[in-house]
C-alpha positions as semicolon CSV with decimal commas, in nm:
position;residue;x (nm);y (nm);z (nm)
1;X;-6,346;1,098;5,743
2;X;-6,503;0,953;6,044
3;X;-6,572;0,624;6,137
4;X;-6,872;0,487;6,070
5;X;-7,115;0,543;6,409
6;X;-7,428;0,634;6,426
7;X;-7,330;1,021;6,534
8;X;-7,182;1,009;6,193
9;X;-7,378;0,798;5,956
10;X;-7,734;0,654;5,949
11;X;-7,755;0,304;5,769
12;X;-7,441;0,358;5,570
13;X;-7,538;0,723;5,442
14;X;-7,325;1,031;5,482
15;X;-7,463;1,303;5,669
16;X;-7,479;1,528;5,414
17;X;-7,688;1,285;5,198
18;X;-7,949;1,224;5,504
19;X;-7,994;1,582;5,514
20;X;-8,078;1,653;5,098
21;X;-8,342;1,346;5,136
22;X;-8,521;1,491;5,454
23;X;-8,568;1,829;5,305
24;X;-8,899;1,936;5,228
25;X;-8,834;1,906;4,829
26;X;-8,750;1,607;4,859
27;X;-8,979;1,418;5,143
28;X;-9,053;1,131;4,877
29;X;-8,681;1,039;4,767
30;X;-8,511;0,717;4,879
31;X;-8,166;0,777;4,924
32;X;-8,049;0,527;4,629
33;X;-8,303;0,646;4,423
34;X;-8,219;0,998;4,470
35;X;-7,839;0,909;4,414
36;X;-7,961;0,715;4,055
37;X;-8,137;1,025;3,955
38;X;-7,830;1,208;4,030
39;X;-7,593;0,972;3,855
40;X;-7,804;0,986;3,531
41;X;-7,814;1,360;3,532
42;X;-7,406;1,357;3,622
43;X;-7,367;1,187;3,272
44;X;-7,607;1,414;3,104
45;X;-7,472;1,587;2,781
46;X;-7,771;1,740;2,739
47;X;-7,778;1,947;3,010
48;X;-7,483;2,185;2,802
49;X;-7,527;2,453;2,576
50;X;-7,403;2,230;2,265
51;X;-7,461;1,925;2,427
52;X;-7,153;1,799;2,394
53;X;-7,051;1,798;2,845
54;X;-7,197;1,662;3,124
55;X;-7,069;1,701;3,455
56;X;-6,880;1,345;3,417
57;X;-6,671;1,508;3,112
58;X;-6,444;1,678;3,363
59;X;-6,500;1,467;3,647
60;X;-6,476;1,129;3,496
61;X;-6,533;0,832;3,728
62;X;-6,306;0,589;3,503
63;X;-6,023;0,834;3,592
64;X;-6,050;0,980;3,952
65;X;-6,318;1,183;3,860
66;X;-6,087;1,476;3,690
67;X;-6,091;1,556;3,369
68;X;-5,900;1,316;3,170
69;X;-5,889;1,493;2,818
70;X;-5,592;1,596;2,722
71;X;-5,742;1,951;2,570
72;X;-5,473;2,093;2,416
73;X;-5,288;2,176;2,719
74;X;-5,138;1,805;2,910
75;X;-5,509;1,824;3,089
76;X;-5,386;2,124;3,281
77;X;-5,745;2,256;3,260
78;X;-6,074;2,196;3,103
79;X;-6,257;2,265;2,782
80;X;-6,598;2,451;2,797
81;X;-6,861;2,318;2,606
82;X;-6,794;2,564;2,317
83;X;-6,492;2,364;2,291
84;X;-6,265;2,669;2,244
85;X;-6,281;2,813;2,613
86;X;-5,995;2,679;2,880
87;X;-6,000;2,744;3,203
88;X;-5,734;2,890;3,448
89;X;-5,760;2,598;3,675
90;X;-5,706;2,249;3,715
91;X;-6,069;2,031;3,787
92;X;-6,047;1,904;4,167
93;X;-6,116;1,562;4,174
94;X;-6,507;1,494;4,281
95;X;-6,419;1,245;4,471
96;X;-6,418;1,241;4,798
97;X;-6,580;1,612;4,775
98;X;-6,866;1,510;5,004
99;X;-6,612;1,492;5,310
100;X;-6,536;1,854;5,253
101;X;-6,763;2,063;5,536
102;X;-6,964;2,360;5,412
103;X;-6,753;2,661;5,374
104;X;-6,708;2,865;5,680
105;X;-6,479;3,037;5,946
106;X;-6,361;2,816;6,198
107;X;-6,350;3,111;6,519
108;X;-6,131;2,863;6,716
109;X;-5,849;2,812;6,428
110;X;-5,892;3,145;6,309
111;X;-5,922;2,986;5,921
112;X;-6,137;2,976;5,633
113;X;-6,239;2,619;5,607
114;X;-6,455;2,352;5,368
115;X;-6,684;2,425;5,065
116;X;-6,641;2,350;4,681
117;X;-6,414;2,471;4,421
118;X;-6,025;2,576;4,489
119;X;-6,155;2,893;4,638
120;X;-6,449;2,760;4,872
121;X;-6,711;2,974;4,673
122;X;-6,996;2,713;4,681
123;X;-7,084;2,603;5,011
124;X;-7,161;2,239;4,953
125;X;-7,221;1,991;4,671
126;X;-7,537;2,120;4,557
127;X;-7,422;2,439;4,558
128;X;-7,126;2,366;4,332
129;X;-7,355;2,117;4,129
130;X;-7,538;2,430;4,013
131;X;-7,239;2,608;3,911
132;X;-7,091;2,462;3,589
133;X;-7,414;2,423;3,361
134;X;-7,455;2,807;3,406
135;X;-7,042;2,885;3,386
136;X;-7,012;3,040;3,013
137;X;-6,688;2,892;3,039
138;X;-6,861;2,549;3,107
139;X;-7,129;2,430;3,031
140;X;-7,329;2,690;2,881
141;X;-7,646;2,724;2,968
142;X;-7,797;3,084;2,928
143;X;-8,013;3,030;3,279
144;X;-8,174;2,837;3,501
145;X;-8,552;2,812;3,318
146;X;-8,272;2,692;3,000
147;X;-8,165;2,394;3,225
148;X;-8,541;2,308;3,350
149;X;-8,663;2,301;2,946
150;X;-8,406;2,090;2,874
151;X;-8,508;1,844;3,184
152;X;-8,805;1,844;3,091
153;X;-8,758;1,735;2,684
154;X;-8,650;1,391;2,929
155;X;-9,022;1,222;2,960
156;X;-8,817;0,974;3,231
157;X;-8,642;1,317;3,427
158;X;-9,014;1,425;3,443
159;X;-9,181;1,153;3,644
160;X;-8,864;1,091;3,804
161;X;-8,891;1,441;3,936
162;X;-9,274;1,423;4,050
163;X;-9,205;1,131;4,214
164;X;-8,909;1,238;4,456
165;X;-8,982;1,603;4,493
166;X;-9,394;1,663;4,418
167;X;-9,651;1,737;4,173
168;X;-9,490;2,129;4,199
169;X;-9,207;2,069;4,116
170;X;-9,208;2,174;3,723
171;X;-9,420;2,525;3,814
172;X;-9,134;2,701;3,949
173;X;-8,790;2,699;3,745
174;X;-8,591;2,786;4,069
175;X;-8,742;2,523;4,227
176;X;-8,681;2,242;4,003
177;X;-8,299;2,353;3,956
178;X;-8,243;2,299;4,314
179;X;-8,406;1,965;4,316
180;X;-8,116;1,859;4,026
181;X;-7,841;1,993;4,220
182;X;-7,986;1,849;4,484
183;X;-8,000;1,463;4,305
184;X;-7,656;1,557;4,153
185;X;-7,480;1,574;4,527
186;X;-7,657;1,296;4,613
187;X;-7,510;1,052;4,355
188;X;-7,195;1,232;4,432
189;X;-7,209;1,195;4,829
190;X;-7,280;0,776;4,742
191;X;-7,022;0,506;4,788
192;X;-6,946;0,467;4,446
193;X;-6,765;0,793;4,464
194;X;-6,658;0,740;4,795
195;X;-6,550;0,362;4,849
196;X;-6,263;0,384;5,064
197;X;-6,102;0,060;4,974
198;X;-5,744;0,154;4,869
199;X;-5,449;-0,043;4,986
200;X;-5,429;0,146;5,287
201;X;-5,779;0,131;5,355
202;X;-5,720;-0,233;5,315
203;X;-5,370;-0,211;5,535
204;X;-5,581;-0,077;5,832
205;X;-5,849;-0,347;5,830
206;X;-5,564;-0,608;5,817
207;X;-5,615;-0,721;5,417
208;X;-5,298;-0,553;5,285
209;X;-4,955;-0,550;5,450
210;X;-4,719;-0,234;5,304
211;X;-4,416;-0,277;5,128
212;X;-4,094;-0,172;5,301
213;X;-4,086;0,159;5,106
214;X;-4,433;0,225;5,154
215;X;-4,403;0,160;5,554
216;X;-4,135;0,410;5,521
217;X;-4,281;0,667;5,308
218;X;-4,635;0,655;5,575
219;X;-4,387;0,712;5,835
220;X;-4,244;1,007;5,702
221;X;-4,603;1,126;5,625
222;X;-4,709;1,084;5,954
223;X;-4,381;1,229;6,140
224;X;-4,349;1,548;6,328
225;X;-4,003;1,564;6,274
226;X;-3,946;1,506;5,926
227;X;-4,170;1,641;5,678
228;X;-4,512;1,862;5,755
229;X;-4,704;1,663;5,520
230;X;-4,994;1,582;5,838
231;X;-5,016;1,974;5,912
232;X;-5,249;1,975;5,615
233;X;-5,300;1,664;5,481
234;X;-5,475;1,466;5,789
235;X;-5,763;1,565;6,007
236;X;-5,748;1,222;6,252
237;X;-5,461;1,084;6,399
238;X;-5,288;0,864;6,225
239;X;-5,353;0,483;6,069
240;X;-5,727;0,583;6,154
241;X;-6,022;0,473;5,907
242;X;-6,205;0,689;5,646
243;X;-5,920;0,977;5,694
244;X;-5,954;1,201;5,341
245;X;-5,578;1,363;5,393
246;X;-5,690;1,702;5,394
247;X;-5,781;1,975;5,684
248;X;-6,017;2,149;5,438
249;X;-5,839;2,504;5,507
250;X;-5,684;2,725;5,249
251;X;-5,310;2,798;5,184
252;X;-5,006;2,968;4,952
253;X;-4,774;2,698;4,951
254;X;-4,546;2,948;4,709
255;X;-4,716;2,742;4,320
256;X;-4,547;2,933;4,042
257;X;-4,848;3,086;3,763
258;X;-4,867;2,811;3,488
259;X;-4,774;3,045;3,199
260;X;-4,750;2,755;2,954
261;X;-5,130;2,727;3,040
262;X;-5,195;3,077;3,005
263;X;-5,008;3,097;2,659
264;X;-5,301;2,910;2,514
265;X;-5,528;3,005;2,749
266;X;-5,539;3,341;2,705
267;X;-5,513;3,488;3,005
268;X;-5,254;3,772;3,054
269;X;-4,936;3,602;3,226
270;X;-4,849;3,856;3,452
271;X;-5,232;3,817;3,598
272;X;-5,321;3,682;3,946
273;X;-5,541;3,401;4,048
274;X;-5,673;3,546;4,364
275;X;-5,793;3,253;4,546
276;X;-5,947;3,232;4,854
277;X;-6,000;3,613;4,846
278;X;-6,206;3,584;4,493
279;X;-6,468;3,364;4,753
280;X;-6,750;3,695;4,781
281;X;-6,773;3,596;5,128
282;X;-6,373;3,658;5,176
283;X;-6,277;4,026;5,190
284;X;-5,977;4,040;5,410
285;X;-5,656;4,048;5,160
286;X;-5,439;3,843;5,386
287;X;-5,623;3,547;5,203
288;X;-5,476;3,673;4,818
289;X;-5,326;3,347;4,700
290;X;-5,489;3,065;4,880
291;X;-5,621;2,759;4,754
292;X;-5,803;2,461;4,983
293;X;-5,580;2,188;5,034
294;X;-5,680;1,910;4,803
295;X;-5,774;1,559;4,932
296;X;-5,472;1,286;4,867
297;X;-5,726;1,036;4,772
298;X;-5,665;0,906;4,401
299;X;-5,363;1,187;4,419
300;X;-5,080;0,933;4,183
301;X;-5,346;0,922;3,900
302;X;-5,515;1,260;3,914
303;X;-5,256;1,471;3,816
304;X;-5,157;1,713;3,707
305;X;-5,099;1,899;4,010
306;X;-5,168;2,223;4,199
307;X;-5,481;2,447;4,161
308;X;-5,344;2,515;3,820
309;X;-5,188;2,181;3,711
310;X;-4,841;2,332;3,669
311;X;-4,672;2,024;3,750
312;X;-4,684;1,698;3,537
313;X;-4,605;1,432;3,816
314;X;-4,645;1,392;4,154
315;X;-4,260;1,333;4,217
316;X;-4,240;1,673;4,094
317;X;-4,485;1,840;4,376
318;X;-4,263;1,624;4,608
319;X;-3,941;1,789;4,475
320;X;-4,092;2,133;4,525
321;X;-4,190;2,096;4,842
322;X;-3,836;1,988;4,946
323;X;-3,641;2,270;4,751
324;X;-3,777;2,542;5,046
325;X;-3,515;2,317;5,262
326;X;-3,274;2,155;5,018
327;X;-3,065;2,398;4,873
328;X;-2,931;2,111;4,638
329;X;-3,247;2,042;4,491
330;X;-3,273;2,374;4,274
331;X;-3,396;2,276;3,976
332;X;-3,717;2,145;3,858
333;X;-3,705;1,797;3,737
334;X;-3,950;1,851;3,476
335;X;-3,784;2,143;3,306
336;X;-3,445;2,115;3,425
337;X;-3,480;2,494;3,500
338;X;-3,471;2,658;3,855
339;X;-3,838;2,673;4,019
340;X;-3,999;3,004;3,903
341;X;-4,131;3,196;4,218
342;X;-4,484;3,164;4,356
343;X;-4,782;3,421;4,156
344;X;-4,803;3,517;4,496
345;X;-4,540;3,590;4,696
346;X;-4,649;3,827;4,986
347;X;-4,879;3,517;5,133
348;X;-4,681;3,240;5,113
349;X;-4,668;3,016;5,429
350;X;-4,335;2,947;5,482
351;X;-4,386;2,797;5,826
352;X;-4,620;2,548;5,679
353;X;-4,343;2,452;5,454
354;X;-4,073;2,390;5,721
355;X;-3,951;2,040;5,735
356;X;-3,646;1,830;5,768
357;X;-3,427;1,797;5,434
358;X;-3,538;1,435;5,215
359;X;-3,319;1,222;5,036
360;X;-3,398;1,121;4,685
361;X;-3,479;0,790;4,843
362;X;-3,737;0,928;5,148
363;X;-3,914;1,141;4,863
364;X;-3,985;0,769;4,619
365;X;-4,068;0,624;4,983
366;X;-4,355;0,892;5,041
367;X;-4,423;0,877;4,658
368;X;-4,469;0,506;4,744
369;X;-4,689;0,568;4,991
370;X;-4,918;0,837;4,872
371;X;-4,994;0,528;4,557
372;X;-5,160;0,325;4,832
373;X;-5,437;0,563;4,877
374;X;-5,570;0,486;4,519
375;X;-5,894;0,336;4,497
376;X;-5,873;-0,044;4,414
377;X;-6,134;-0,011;4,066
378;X;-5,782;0,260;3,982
379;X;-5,498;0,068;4,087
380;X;-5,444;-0,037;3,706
381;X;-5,377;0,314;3,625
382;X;-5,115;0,334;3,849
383;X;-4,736;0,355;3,669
């Protein structure tokens, strides 16, 4: 998200990695031997209840790191490990994730910003890397001293362990939880999740020039007088390197509930998702309703879309955000039907949403443009 100086980055290394590796735990970690340990535990299956997910089954790295499976439900949400239990929630992408700032309250914008999960909860990544393998939803696992048993049954984990984080590290269960989470953020904080090397990564260091639609469609991103797009989705100004398209706070944008989820889901449909306000550290109920805004990174092959994948294709999120100003475009291309209202109205931020009205042919431009910020090992996937 910021250029690579040495305020920002020490010998190619995000900050947040530098600071797991100089923590007391870990005073005998490299950083890409900490990020290997990491990696092998991300692809762990054995680290589940049933053994049958790792963290890389809903964050796959062939796919954007979502959850690819189709599960019953168009991959609108994930499969626990039980392989019966579905989620509410579409799986943010991992990638990326590092960029996201620990959750907190910015005094001077008067928001909720960063952290992990749609609703902030975890503070960083090794916070949220701690999450799923206890989630009963998830992964499984009864407790903490569960997880540890089952690291140690790995004779390679075990050494591997000793040698980064010291001869204590198996004596206290608490202790060697941490020091996974704390391997699991660093593989997930290292380039390989990271690379910034789309085509517009590419167009800024000169290596890629833009189509005509796609010149148009970053235009139109970046414009304060035709869409709003920038107002969440950018934290530099524009055409500036290692930008992640997202501000990191939380919004309604008006998303309908996903009821087709919920039929086989099981959750009731008239219930609420409560967002930013189901964070324990958010009380006020001005925040019922919010999600963080998602980095656009990977965006045209990580659908679907919205915290609770209610839409299918991006063209569709495109179309929704247009109808709050285009009283001709009614209807949801998808179902053909008129867009449902949001789950919650009372906190929607219509300002946010104000914005010039797009022709069919602006909304493929920014469509156009939102494909260059694929990563180039994706760009296959790309329709």
């Amino acid at each position: 998200m910021r250029k690579q100086t040495s305020t920002t980055r020490t010998r190619g290394l995000p900050i947040l990695l530098m600071a797991i590796i100089s923590m007391p735990m870990a005073t005998h970690a490299t950083a890409s031997g900490l990020a290997e340990l990491g990696r092998m535990l991300y692809f762990d299956v054995n680290l589940s209840k049933d053994r049958t997910q790792s963290c890389a089954t809903c964050h796959t790295p062939t796919t954007g790191f979502i959850d690819s499976r189709d599960n019953g439900v168009s991959a609108m949400a994930s499969l626990g490990d039980d392989q019966q239990s579905l989620g509410d929630r579409q799986a943010p992408s991992a990638a990326y994730a590092v960029f996201s700032p620990d959750f907190h309250f910015d005094t001077k914008q008067q928001e909720f910003i960063g952290g992990q999960f749609w609703d902030g909860r975890a503070k960083d990544l090794a916070e949220q890397a701690g999450g799923p393998p206890l989630n009963p939803a998830e992964m499984a696992m009864p407790d903490k001293s569960s997880v540890v048993t089952r690291l140690q049954d790995n004779a390679n984990y075990k050494q591997m362990f000793i040698n980064y984080f010291g001869e204590q590290i198996w004596q206290q269960p608490e202790l060697a939880y941490s020091a996974m989470t704390q391997a699991i953020a660093a593989f997930e904080a290292s380039p390989e999740v990271s690379p910034f090397d789309s085509k517009y990564d590419r167009y800024l260091k000169g290596q890629y020039e833009l189509t005509g639609q796609e010149e148009l469609g970053m235009a139109l991103f970046f414009s304060n007088n035709n869409t709003n797009c920038h107002s969440c989705h950018m934290l530099r100004q524009p055409e500036q390197a290692r930008e992640t398209f997202s501000n990191y706070q939380f919004h309604n944008i008006g998303t309908p509930a996903n009821l087709q989820l919920r039929a086989q889901n099981g959750v009731a449909m008239d219930a609420v998702d409560q967002g930013l306000l189901a964070n324990p550290a958010v009380t006020d109920a001005s925040h019922l309703g919010k999600f963080k805004v998602p980095t656009l990174r990977n965006i045209a092959i990580t659908g679907p879309y919205m915290h609770n994948g209610v839409f299918a294709q991006l063209g569709t999120v495109l179309a929704f955000y247009d109808q709050f100003n285009n009283p001709k475009r009614n209807l949801n291309p998808e179902t053909g039907n008129p867009w449902r209202t949001a789950e919650v109205p009372s906190t929607v931020n219509h300002e946010l949403l104000e914005a010039k009205v797009l022709s069919d042919a602006k909304l493929a431009a920014l469509e156009a443009f939102l494909h260059t910020l694929t990563d180039q090992r994706y760009e296959h996937l790309l329709n």
